[in-house]
N, C-alpha and C positions, 0 to 999 in steps of 0.2 A: 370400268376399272376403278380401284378405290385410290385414292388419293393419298400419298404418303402423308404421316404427322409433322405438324411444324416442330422445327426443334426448341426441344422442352426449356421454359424459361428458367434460367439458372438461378435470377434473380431479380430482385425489384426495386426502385426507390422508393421509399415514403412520408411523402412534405404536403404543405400548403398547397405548395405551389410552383413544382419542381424548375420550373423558368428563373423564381429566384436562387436556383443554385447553379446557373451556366455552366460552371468548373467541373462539377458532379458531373453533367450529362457526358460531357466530352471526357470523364475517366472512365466512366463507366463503360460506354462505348469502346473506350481505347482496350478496356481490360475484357470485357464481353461480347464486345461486337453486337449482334442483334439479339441476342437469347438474355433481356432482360426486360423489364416494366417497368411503369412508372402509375406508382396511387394515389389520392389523395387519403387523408386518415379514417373517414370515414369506411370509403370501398376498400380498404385497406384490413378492418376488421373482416366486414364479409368476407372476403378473399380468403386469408387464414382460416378461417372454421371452414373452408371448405374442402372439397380433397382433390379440388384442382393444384392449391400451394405443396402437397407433399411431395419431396423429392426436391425440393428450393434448398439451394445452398445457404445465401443469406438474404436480409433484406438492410438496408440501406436508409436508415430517418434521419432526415434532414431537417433540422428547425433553428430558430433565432428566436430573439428576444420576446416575439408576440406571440409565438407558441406555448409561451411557458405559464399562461392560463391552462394550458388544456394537458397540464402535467400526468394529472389522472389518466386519461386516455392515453397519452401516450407510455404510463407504464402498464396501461392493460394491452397495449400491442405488444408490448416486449415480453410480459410475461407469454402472452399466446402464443407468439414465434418461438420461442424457449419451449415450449409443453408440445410443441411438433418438430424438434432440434432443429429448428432454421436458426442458422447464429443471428446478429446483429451487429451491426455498426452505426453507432451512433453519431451524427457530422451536424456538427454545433458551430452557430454563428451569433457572439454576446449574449449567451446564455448565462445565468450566475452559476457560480459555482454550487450553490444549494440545489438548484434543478440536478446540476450533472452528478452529484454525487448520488440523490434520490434515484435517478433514470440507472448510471449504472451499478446503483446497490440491486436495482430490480432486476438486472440480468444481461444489461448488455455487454457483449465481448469486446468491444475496441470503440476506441473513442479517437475520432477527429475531427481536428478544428478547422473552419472553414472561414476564408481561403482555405483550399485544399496546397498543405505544402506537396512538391514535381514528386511525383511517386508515391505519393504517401498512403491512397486510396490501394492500388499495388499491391505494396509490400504491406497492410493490414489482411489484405486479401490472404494472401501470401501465410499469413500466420494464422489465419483463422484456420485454414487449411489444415496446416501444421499441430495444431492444438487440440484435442479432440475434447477439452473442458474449456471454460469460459476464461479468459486470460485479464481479463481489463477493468474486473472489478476492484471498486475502490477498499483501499486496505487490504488485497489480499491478491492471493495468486494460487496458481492452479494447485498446487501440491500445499494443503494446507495442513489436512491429516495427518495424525502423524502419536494420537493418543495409541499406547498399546503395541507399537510397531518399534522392536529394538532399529536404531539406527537410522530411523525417520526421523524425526523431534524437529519441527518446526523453528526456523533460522529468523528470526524480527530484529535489522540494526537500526540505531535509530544513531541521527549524528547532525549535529546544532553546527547550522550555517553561519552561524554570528556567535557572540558571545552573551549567555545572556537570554537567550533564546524555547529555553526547557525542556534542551532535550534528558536531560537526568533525570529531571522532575518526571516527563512523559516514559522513560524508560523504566526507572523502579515505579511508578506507579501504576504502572502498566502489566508490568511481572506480577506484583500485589495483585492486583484487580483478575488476574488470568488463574492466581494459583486460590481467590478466592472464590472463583464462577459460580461454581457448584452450593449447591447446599451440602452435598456428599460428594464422596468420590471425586476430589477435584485431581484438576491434572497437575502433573510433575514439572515444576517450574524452575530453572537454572537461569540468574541474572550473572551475566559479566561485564565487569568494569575493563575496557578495554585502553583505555586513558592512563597510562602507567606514569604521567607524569602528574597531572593536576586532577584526576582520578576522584569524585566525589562521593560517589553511593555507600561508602563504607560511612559516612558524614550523615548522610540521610537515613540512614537506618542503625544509629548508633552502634556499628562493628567494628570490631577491632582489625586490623590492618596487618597481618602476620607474616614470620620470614618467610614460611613453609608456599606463598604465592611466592618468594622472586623465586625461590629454589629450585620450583617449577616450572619459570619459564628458561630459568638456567640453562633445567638440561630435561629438555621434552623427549630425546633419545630414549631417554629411559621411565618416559612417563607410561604410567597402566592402571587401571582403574583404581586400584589403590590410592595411588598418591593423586591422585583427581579427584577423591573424595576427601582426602585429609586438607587439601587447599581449598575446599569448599566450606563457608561458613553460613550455617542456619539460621534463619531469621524466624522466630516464633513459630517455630516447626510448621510453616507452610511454604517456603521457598529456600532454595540455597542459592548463596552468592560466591563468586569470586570476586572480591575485592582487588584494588589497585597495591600494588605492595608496596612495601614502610616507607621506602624512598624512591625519589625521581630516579626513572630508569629513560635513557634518551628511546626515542621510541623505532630505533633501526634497533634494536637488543634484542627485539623477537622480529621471525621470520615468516613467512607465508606459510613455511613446512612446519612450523610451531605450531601456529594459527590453526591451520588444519589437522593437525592431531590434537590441537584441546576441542577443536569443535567437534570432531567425528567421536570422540569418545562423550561431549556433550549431549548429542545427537543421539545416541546410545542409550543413555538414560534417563531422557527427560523429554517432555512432549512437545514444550515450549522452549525454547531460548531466547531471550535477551540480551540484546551485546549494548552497551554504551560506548558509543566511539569517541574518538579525538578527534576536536575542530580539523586539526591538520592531514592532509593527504598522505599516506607514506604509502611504501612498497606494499603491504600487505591492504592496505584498504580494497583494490582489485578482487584477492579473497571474499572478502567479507559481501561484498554483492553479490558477487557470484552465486556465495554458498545461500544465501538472504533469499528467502520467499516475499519478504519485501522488506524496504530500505527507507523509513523515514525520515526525512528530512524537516528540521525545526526551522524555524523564520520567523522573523516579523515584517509588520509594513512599514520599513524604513530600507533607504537608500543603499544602507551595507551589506542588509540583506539582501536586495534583487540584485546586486553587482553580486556578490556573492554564487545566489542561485543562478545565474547565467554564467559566471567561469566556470562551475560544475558543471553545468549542461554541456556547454562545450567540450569543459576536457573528457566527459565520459564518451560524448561521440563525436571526438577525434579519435580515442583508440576503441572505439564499435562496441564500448563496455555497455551491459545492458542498463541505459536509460529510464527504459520504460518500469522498472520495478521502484524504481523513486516516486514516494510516497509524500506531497509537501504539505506540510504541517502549519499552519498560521497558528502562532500563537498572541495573546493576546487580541484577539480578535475581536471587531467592530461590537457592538451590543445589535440585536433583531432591529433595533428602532433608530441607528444609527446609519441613515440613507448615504449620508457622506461618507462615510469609514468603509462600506459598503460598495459604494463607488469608485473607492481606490481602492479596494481590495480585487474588482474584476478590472481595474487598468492595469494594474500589478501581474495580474496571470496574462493580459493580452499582451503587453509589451513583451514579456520576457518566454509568451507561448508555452507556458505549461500550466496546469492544470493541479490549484490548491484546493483540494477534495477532502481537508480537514481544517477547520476551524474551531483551535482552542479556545475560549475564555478567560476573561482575566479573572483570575481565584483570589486576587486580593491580597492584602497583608498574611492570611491565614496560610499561604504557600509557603516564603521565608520561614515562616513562626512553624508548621510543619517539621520541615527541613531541616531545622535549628536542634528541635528536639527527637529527631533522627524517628518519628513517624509518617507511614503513608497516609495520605489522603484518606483512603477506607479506616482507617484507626481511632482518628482523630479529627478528621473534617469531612463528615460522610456527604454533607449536604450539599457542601461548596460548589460550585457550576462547573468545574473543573473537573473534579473527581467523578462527577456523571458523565462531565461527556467522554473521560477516558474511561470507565467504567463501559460507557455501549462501545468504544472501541474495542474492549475485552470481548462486551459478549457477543458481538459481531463474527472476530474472527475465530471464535469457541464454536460457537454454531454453525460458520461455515467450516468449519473441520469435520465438524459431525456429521452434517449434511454428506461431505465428501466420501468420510469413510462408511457411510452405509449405503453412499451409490457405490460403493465400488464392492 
């Protein structure tokens, strides 16, 4: 008589040296039971190319700080498991932040930090499941596409944890950069100033500040494409802006039901959107993530910042707002050859457990001096270190749109 199949492994780890991840075993078992493995990197290639792994749910790499020689290989695993749809979960133990940004631009779905925080392996599970695209890439999120598609138009807020911080700077020069991508045919770019008090982009791109925006947020009741476009102002015919209106407006004067009818008609016409938020929390900020494919967050590595960035974290999940689409932004960032700055830039993520997957550059005097005379970065300071690295943030998540919209 033949002998029944063992049941089919659902899943597998892949480390070193899986002993150094104790926490791992005993989740995986708790969430699996027997229907999983455990590889080192090497047998971990073979495995995949063969067609005993088709049918694997995900796999599970585990590394720390002395893996991160062997970076290459481990984004040739990630891609290989990606090219037979086995997801990934990537569970990192003082890795820098340059490895995990590199590992999940290559394709991993979810990223956790190890220690494993009570559930956390779970509820990753849980959402991979749930997702049928890759959720945990850095800078971007599943629904990116959005060129050509009335009522798609990709949602990017960006909102400065400190004062000082860049997020304005990162926000128009980011719209700029996204409405410049192309050689041709670029895509339809809408920046809004969402800062109705101290509101600057109208400053950085020398525009004029008109009634025709309060009037608008007056009375959205009776807002329609029309008047959506008459409070939008052109900037060198490659992007429109809604600027901040004439005067300080307290910022409860617009509503969540505002919010969402200038976005969905935003949405409507333009493939990109740009929101500049206010340092301050108010009622409608909930909107704005929600509706946000991702949510960057500005900082630096100082004190006010990480107290900062940690009352966010917490107040978003005290009320189960989604966390994870928060994007953190270092600005000012260590120089390559700065071991120290460097240093405390991965204490700074471990203390406060999140995960800064952007690293701005200091642009120097030539930022102010920009700003001043109300040009972007691409205009006026093409070279600057600053404007490239927000420039591959453009083309990052340009390409990932594109990529999106022709799988689908």
């Amino acid at each position: 008589m033949q002998q029944q199949d063992p049941s089919p492994i659902a899943a597998c780890t892949i480390s070193r040296d899986v002993q150094n991840f104790d926490l791992l075993i005993e989740d995986m078992e708790t969430a699996l039971g027997e229907n999983w493995g455990d590889l080192g990197f090497s047998e971990a290639m073979a495995f995949l190319s063969q067609p005993d792994s088709d049918g694997m749910e995900f796999v599970a790499i585990a590394i720390d700080s002395t893996d991160e020689e062997k970076i290459v290989l481990l984004g040739d695993l990630i891609t290989l498991a990606k090219s037979k749809d086995i997801k990934v979960i990537l569970i990192a133990e003082d890795v820098s932040p340059a490895v995990l940004h590199q590992l999940l631009r290559q394709g991993a779905d979810e990223f956790v930090p190890y220690p494993l925080p009570e559930n956390e392996l779970q509820a990753a599970i849980e959402r991979l499941q749930k997702q049928p695209e890759p959720v945990a890439q850095v800078a971007a999120t599943p629904t990116m596409s959005g060129k050509g598609t009335p009522g798609e138009g990709v949602l990017l807020s960006v909102h400065g944890l400190a004062g000082g911080t860049g997020a304005t700077t990162l926000a128009t020069n980011l719209a700029y950069e996204l409405a410049t991508v192309e050689k041709t045919d670029n895509p339809k770019v809408c920046l809004l100033d969402l800062d109705l008090q101290f509101g600057s982009i109208a400053t950085y791109l020398d525009l004029p500040r008109r009634d025709v925006v309060y009037e608008m947020w007056a009375d959205t009741d009776a807002l329609d494409d029309e008047i959506f476009q008459q409070a939008l102002t052109p900037f060198s015919d490659k992007m429109q802006v809604l600027t901040a209106p004439p005067d300080m407006l307290p910022l409860d004067f617009i509503s969540s039901e505002d919010i969402i009818r200038v976005l969905d008609l935003a949405r409507k016409h333009f493939d990109y959107i740009i929101v500049d938020m206010p340092k301050t929390l108010v009622s409608w900020s909930e909107t704005l993530l929600n509706y946000s494919q991702v949510y960057f967050a500005t900082l630096e590595l100082d004190m006010r910042s990480a107290q900062n960035a940690l009352r966010l974290k917490r107040a978003l999940k005290a009320e189960n707002l989604p966390f994870e689409k928060i994007r953190f932004c270092l600005n000012r960032a260590p120089k390559f050859t700065d071991l120290n700055g460097k240093s405390r830039v991965k204490r700074m993520g471990e203390s406060l457990e999140i995960g800064i997957e952007m690293q701005l550059p200091d642009g120097g005097k030539q930022i102010p001096q920009c700003n001043d005379h109300g040009l972007p970065l691409g205009d006026s300071a093409a070279k600057n270190p600053l404007r490239k690295e927000i420039m591959k943030l453009a083309r990052s998540l340009h390409d990932l749109g594109k990529d999106e919209a022709e799988a689908a």
